[in-house]
C-alpha positions as CSV (number, residue, x, y, z in Angstrom):
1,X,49.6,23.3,4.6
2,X,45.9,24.5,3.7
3,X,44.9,27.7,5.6
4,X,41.5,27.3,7.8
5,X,39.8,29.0,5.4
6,X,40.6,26.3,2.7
7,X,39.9,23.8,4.8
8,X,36.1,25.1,5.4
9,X,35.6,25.2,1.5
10,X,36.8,22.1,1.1
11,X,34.4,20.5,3.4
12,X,31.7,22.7,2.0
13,X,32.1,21.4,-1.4
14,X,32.3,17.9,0.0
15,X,29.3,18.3,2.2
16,X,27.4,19.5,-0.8
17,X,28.7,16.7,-2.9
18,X,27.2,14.5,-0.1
19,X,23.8,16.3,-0.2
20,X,23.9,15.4,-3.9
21,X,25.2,11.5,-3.9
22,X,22.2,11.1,-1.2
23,X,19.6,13.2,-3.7
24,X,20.4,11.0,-6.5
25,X,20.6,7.3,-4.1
26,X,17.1,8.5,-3.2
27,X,15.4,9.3,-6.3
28,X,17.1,5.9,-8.2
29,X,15.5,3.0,-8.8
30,X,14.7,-0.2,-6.3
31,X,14.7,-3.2,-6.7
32,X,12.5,-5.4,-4.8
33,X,12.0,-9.3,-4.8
34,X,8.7,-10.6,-2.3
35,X,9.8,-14.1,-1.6
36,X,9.2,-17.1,0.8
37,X,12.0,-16.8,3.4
38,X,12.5,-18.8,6.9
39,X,12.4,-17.2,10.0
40,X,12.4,-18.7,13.5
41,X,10.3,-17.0,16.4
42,X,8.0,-18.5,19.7
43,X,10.4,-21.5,19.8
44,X,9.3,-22.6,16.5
45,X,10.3,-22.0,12.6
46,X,7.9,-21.4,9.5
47,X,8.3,-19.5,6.1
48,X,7.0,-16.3,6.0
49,X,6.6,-13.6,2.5
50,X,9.4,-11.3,2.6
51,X,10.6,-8.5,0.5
52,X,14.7,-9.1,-0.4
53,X,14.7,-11.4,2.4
54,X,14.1,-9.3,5.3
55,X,11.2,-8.8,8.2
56,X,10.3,-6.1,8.7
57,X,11.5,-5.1,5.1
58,X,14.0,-2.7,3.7
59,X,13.5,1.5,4.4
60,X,13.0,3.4,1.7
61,X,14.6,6.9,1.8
62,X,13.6,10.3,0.2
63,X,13.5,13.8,0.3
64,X,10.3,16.0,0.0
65,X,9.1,15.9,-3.0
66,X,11.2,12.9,-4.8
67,X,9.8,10.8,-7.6
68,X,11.4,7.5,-6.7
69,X,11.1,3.6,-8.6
70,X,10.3,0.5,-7.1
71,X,11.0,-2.7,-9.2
72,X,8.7,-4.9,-7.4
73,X,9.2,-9.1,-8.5
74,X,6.8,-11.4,-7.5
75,X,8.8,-14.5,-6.6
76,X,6.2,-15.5,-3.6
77,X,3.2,-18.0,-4.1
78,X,0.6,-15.7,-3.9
79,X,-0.8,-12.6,-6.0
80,X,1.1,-9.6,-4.1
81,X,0.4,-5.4,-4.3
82,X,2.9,-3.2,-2.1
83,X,0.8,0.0,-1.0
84,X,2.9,3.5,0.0
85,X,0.8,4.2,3.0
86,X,0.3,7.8,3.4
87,X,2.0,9.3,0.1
88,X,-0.3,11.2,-1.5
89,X,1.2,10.0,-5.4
90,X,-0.5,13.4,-6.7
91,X,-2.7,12.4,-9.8
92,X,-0.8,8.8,-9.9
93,X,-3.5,6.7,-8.0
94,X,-1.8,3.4,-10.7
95,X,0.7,3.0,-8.3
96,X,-1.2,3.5,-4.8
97,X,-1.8,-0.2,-4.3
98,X,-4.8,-1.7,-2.7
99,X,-5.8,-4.7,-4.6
100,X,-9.0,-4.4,-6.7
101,X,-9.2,-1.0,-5.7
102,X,-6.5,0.6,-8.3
103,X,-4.7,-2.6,-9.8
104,X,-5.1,-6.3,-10.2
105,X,-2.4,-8.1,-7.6
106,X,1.1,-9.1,-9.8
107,X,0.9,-12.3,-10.2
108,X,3.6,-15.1,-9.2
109,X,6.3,-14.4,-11.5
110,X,5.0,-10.8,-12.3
111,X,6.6,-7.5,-11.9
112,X,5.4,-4.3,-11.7
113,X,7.5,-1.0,-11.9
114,X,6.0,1.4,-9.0
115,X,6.4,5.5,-9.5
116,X,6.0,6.8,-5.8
117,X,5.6,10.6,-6.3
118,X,6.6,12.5,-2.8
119,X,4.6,16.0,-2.4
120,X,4.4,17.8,0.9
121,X,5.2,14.7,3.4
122,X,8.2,15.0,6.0
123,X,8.5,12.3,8.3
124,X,7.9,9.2,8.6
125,X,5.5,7.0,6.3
126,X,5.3,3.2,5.7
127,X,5.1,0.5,2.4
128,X,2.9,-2.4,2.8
129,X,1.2,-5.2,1.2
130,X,-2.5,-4.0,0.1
131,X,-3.1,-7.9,-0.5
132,X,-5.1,-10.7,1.4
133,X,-3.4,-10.6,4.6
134,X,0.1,-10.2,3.4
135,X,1.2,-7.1,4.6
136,X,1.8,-9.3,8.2
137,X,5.4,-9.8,7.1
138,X,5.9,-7.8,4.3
139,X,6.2,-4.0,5.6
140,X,8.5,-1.3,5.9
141,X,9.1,1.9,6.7
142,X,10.0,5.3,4.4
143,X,11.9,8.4,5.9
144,X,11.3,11.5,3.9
145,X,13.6,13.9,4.7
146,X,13.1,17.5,4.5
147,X,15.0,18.9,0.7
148,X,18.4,19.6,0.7
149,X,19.4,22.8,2.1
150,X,16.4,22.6,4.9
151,X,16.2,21.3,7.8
152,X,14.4,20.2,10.6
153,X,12.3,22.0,12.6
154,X,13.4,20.5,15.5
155,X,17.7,19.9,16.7
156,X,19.2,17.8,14.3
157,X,19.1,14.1,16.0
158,X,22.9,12.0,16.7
159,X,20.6,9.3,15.0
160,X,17.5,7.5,13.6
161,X,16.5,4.3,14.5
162,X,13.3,2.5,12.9
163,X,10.9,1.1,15.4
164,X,8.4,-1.5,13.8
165,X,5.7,-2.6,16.0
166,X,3.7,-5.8,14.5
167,X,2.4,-9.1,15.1
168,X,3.0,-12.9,14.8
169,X,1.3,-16.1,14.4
170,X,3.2,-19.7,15.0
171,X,0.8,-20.7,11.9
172,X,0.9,-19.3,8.3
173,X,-1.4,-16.2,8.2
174,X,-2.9,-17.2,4.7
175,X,-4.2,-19.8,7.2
176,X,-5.5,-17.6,9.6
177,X,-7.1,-15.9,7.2
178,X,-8.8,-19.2,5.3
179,X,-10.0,-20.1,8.5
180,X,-11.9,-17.2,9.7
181,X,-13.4,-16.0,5.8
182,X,-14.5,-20.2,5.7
183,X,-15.8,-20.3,8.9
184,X,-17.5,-16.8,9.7
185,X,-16.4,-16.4,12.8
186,X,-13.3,-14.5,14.5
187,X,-9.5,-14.6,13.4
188,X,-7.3,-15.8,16.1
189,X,-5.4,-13.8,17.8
190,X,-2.0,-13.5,17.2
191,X,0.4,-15.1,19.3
192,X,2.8,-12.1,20.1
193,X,3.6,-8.9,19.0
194,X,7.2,-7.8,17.6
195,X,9.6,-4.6,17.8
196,X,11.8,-4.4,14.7
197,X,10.6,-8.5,14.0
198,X,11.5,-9.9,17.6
199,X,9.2,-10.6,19.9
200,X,11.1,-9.7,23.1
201,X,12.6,-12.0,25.7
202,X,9.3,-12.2,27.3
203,X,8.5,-14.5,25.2
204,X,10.1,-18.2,25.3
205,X,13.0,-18.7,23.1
206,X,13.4,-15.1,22.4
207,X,16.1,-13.3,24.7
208,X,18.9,-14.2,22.6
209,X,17.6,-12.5,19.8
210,X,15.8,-9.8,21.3
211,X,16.2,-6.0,19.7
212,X,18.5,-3.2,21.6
213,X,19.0,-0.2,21.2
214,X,23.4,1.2,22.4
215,X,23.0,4.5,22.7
216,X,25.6,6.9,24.5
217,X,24.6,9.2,27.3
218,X,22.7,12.8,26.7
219,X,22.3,11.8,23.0
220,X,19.3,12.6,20.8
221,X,17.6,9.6,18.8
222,X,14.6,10.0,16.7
223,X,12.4,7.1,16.9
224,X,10.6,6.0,13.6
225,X,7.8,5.0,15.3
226,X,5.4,2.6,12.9
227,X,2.3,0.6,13.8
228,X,2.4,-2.3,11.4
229,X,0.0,-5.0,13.5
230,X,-3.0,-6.5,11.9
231,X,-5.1,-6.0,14.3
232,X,-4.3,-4.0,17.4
233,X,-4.0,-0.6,18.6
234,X,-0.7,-0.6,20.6
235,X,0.2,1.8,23.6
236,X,4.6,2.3,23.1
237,X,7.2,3.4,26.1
238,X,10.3,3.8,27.1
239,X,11.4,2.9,30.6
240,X,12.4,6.3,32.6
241,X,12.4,8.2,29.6
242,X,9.8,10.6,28.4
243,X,9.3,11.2,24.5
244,X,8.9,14.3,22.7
245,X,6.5,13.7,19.7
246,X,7.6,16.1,17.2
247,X,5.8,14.4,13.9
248,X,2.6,12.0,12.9
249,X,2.1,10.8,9.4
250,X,4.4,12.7,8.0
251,X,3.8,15.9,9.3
252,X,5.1,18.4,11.7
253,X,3.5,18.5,15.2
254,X,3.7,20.8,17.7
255,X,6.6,19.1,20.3
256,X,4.9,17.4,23.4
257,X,7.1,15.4,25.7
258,X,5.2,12.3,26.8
259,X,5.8,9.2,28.7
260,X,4.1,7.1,26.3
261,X,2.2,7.3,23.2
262,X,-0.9,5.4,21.6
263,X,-0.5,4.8,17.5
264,X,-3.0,2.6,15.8
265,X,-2.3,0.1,12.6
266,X,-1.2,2.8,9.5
267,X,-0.2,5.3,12.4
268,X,3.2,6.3,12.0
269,X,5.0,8.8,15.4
270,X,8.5,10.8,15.0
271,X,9.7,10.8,18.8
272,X,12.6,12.3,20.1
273,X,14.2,10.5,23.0
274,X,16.9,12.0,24.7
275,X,19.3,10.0,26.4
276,X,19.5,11.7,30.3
277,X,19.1,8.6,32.6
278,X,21.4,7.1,34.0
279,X,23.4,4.4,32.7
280,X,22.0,0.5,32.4
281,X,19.5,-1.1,30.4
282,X,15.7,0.0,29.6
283,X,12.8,-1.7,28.4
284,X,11.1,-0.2,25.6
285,X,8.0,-1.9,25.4
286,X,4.0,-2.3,23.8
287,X,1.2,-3.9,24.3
288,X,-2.7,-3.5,23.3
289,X,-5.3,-0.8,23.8
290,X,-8.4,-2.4,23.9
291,X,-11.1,-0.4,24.5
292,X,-14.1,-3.3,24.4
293,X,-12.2,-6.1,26.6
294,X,-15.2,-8.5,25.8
295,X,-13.4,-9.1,22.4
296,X,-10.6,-11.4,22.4
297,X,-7.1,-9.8,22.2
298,X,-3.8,-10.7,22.3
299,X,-2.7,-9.7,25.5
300,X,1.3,-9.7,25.5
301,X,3.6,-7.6,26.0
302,X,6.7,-6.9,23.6
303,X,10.2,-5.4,24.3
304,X,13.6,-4.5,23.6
305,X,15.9,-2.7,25.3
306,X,17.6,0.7,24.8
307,X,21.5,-0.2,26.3
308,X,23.2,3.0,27.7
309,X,27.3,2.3,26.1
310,X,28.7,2.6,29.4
311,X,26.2,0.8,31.7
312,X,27.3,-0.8,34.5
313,X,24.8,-3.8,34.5
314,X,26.2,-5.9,31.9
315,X,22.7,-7.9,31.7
316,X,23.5,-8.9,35.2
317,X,20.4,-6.3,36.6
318,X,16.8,-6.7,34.6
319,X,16.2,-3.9,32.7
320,X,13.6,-1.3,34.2
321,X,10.4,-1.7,32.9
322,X,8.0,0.9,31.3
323,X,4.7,2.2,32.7
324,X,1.9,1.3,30.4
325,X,-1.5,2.4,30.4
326,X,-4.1,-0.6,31.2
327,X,-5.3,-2.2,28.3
328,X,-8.5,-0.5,28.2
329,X,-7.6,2.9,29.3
330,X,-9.7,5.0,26.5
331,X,-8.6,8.2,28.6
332,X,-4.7,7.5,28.3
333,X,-5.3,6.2,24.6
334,X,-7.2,9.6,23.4
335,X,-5.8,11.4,26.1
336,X,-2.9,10.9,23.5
337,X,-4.3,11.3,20.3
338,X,-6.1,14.7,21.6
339,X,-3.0,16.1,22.3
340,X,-1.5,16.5,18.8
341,X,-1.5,19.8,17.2
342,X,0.0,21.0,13.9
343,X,3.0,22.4,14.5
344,X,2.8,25.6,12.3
345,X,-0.4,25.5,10.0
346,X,-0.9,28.0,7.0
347,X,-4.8,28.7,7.9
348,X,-5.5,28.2,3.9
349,X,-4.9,24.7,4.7
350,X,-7.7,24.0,6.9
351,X,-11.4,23.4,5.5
352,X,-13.2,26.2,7.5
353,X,-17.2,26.0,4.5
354,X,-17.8,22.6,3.6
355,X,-18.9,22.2,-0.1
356,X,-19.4,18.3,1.2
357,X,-20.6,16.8,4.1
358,X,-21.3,13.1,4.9
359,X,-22.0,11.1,8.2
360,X,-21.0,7.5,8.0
361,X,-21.5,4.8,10.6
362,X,-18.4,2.0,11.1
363,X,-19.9,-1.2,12.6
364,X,-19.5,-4.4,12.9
365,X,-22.4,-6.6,11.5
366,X,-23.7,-10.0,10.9
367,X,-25.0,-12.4,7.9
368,X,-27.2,-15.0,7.6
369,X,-25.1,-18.5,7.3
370,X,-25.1,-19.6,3.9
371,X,-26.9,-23.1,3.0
372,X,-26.4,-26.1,5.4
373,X,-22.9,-24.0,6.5
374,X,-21.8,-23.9,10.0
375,X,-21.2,-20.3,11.0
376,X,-19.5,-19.5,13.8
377,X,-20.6,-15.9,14.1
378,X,-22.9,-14.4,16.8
379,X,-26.0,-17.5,17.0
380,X,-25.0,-19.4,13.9
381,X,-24.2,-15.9,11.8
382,X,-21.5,-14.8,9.5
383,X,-19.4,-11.7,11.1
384,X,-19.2,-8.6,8.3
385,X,-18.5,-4.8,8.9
386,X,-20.1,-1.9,7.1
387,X,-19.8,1.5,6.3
388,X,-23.0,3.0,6.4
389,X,-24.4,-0.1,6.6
390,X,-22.9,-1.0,3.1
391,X,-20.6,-4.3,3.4
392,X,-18.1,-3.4,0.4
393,X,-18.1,-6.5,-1.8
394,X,-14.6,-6.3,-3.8
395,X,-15.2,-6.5,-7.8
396,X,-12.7,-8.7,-9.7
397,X,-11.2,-6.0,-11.8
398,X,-10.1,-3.3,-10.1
399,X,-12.3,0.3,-9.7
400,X,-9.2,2.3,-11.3
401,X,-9.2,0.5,-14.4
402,X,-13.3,0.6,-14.9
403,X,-13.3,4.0,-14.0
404,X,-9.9,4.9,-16.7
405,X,-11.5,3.1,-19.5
406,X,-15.4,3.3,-18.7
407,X,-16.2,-0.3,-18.1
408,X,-19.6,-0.8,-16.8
409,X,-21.1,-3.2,-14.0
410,X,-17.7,-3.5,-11.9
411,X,-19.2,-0.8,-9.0
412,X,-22.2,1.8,-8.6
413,X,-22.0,5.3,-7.8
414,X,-24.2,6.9,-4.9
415,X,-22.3,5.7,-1.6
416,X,-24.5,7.4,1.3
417,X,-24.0,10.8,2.4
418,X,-26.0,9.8,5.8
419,X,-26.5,6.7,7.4
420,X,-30.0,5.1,6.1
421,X,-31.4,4.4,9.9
422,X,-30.9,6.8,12.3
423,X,-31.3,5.3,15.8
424,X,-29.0,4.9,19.3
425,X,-25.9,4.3,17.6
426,X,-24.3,3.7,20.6
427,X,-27.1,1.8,22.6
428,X,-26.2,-1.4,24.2
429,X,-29.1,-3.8,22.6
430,X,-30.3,-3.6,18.9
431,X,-33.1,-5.6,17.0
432,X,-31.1,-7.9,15.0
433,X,-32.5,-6.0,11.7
434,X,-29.9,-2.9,12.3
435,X,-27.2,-5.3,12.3
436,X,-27.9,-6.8,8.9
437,X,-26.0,-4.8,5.8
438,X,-26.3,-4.0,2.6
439,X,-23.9,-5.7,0.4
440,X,-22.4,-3.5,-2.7
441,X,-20.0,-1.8,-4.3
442,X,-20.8,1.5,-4.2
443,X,-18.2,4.5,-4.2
444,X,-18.9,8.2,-3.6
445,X,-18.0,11.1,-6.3
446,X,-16.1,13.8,-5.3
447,X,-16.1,16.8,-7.8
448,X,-12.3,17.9,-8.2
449,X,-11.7,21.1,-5.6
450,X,-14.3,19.6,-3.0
451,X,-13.9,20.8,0.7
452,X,-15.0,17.6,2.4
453,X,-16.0,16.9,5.7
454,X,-16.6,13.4,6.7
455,X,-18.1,12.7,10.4
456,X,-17.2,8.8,11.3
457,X,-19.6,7.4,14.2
458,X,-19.1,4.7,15.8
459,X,-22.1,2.2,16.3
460,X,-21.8,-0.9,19.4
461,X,-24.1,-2.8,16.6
462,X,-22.3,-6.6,17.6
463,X,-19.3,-5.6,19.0
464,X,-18.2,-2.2,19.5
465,X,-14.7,-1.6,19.2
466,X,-12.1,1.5,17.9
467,X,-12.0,1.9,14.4
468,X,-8.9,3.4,12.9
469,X,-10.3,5.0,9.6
470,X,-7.4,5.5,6.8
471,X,-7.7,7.3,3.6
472,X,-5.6,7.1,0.7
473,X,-4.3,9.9,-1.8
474,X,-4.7,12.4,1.1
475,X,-4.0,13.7,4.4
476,X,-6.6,15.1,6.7
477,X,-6.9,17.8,9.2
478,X,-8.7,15.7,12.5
479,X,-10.8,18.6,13.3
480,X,-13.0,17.0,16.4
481,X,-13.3,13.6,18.3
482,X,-16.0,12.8,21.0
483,X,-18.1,10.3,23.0
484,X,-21.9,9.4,21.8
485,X,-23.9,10.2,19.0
486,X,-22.5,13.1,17.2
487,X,-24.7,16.3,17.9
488,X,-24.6,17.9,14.4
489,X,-25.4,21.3,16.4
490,X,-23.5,21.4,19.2
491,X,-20.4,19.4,18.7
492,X,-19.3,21.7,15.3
493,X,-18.8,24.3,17.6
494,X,-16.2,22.6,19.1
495,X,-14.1,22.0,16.6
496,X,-10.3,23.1,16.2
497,X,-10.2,24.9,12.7
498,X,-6.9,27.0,14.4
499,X,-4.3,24.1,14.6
500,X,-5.4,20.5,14.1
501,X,-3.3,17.9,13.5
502,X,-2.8,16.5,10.2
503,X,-2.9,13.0,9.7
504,X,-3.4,10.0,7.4
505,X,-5.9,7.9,9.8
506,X,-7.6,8.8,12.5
507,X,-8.8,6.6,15.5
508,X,-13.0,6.6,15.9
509,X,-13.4,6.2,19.7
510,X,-15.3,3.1,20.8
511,X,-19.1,4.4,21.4
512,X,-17.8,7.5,20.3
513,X,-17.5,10.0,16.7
514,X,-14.1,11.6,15.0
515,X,-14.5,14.3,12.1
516,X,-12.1,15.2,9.8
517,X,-11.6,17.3,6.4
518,X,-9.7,18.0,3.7
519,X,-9.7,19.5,0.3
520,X,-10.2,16.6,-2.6
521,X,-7.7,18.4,-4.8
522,X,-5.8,14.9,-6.2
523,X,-7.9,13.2,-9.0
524,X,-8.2,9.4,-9.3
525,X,-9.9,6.6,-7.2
526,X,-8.5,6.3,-3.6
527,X,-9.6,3.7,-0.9
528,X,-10.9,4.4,2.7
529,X,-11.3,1.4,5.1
530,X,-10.4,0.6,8.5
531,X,-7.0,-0.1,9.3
532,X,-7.6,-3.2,11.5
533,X,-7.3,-5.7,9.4
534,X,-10.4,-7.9,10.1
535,X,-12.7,-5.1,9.6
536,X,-11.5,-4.4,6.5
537,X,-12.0,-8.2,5.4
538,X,-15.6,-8.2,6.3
539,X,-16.3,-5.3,4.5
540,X,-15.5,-2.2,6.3
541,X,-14.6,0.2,3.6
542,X,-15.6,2.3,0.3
543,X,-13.6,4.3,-2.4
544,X,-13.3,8.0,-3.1
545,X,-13.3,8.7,-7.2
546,X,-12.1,12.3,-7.2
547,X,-13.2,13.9,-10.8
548,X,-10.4,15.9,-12.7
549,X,-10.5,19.3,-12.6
550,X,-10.1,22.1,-15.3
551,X,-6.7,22.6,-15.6
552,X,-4.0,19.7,-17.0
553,X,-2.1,20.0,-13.6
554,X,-5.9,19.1,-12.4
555,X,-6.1,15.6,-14.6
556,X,-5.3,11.7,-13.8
557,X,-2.2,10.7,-14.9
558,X,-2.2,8.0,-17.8
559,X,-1.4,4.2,-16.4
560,X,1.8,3.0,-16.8
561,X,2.4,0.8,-19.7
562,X,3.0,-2.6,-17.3
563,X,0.2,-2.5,-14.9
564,X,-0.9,-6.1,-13.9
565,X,-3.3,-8.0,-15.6
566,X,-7.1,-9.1,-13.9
């Protein structure tokens, strides 16, 4: 018989062989198909682009700091780029993702060997297709766990459980998307939204297959929380249960215990939710914030339902349903986002002296219809969006690669620091010559060891609407939001320089401003663009090339020797 004390190193030694197995499982390679796969929702059955045959796709895991492979085959009809949303990939921008931005898509029958390079993120994060509209059904999420021998800063969880919010069309969404670039006009909207792929038995023909959740009473679960829709900020609960947010993009947040939360497309929430109620079912449940309700919307609701092990109702009783906020409840929505802090901040971190400042508009605009077309825009125009009334116009080879190798005429420096009209911004008429862009490709420079602040403002140019504002290659302190013009006087003062939260995109309130900053200390070319995903189709973005810096821990990594071909 082995003494106690034997016993405790033997299940030390195993524990730490444990640690290792899952070290090594983490940083090996992946291999990932994206292929045409059939899936039946809405009462009706189409074939959608998957990765290894699954919607949502599979999680990738990692620790802090991890250099992990993805062996990404292009078996699907269309060109395809999978983007690592919110991992920094220090110096690596070759394998960030966006399409024409840092590669040319892998073609069909291409493959592309992806080096995701972890740094500071703990949480969850997400993958997605940076291609066309793709990244509908090919998503999925990545939990970064904190390095061996730490831990949480929060009670270890009884489990994880991903929570994928996202949306579905009855048609193809290559067709969606034909439809609205051909005809100017708006995309449909989608015909439901989806928890983990299901729609919810809300829907018709979906109860069978509707998502739960068996959990056992006065358990811990930490939600991986992900926003993957195209096109619509979503406000998430949990019937009789309050959540405690305890991370956002990755990063640590000061614990709040809410009864529902707001997360926009590229938003990613770490919720705990504790198990107290008493036993039966519960809806969990979203639906759409919509701050301008004069836009069209989808307005459904989606669920599945957290099942207590030893309920009595047996799904005899309806499950209790969640309170949501109205659809256009800005209050509740940045109520929310307002309430985030950094958990515990090293004061270094946060950019208190600017070295560089910009202002930059996010509107929606409109084109003249080309030649006898048809547009169905606002009086026979062509929708667009703009960044400082620039309408990005994507080159054919991709900005990395001109940048890496100095090919001229593929994109101009000198991106605006300051919009080039000042007026009302958030008037409610406009002569239609402020809602005409520019169309370009123009980037901003960033000198390597910048300390940037960037001040979005929201214009109601068209249609004003929320603008969820993601940049790549970094994460960013949101230092201030508000409603109006921005008051470059009075509204600094307000700013939280002691513990903002740190995030990966931030929301830019409807007739409203957000500012952020963060220190551009990660050379290569990295996209900014709204995160809804019509906006970013018309134009509603611009690239960050960040210079190298002195040092060789400063420089761009060299491309890897498969990178796709233009």
């Amino acid at each position: 018989m082995w003494s106690a004390k034997k016993w405790k190193s033997a299940l030390q030694a195993l524990s730490f062989l444990l640690v290792l197995f899952l070290h090594r499982q983490a940083s090996a390679d992946y291999n990932w198909v994206v292929k045409e796969s059939t899936y039946t929702r809405l009462c009706s059955t189409k074939s959608i682009l998957t990765v290894n045959g699954k919607f949502p796709g599979p999680v990738l895991r990692a620790y802090a700091g991890d250099t992990v492979y993805v062996n990404v085959h292009n078996r699907g009809r269309y060109n395809i780029t999978i983007h690592w949303h919110g991992v920094k990939q220090p110096r690596n921008p070759w394998s960030d993702g966006p399409e024409y931005i840092t590669q040319c898509g892998i073609q069909p029958g291409g493959s592309f060997r992806q080096k995701i390079i972890f740094s500071i993120e703990e949480g969850t994060l997400w993958w997605h297709a940076h291609s066309d509209w793709s990244r509908a059904t090919v998503h999925g999420p990545i939990f970064v766990y904190p390095k061996p021998g730490t831990s949480y800063p929060f009670p270890k969880p009884h489990a994880e459980v991903p929570i994928i919010l996202g949306e579905w069309w009855k048609s193809d969404v290559m067709e969606v998307l034909d439809e609205f670039v051909r005809t100017g006009g708006t995309p449909n909207v989608s015909d439901a939204y989806t928890i983990n792929g299901q729609p919810g038995d809300l829907y018709p023909c979906s109860k069978s297959e509707t998502f739960k959740l068996s959990v056992d009473q006065n358990k811990t679960h930490l939600l991986r929380i992900v926003n993957a829709a195209m096109n619509s900020i979503l406000f998430f609960s949990v019937a009789n249960h309050n959540l405690t947010v305890v991370a956002a993009d990755a990063a640590y947040t000061a614990p709040i215990s809410t009864p529902y939360i707001t997360i926009s497309p590229g938003q990613t929430i770490d919720a705990l939710l504790f198990t107290d109620q008493q036993p039966g079912s519960y809806y969990m449940a979203a639906r759409a914030y919509q701050g301008n309700l004069a836009i069209g919307f989808d307005n459904t609701t989606t669920t599945s339902i957290v099942e207590y092990k030893d309920g009595n109702g047996n799904g005899k009783t309806p499950p209790l349903f969640p309170y949501l906020p109205y659809y256009n409840n800005t209050n509740a929505a940045f109520g929310f986002f307002n309430s985030l802090k950094s958990l515990a901040i090293n004061q270094t971190d946060v950019v208190k002296t600017t070295t560089t400042r910009m202002v930059s508009t996010v509107s929606v605009n409109t084109l003249p219809c080309l030649g006898n077309q048809t547009c169905e825009g606002p009086n026979g125009t062509r929708l667009a969006a703009s960044m400082n009334n620039i309408s990005f116009v994507d080159p054919r080879v991709d900005i990395l690669q001109a940048y890496y190798y100095y090919i001229k005429g593929v994109y101009k420096e000198g991106f605006p620091d300051f919009p080039p009209l000042i007026f009302n911004f958030t008037a409610e008429d406009f002569p239609l010559i402020l809602e005409i862009p520019e169309r370009d490709t123009k980037v901003k420079v960033l000198e390597y060891g910048s300390d940037v602040e960037i001040v979005f403002q929201n214009t109601n140019l068209v249609a004003g609407i929320d603008h969820p504002m993601h940049l790549h290659g970094h994460s960013f302190h949101i230092v201030g939001t508000g409603f109006g013009n921005f008051d470059v006087k009075k509204d600094p003062l307000s700013f939280n320089l002691v513990d903002p939260p740190l995030r990966n995109t931030v929301t830019v309130p409807l007739s409203g401003w957000a500012a952020i900053r963060f220190k551009a200390r990660n050379p290569g070319v990295w996209y900014l663009h709204c995160h809804l995903e019509r906006h970013l189709t018309w134009g509603m973005h611009t690239v960050f090339i960040v210079k190298n810096g002195k040092h060789p821990n400063e420089t761009l990594l060299p491309p890897p020797p498969d990178m796709p071909p233009c």
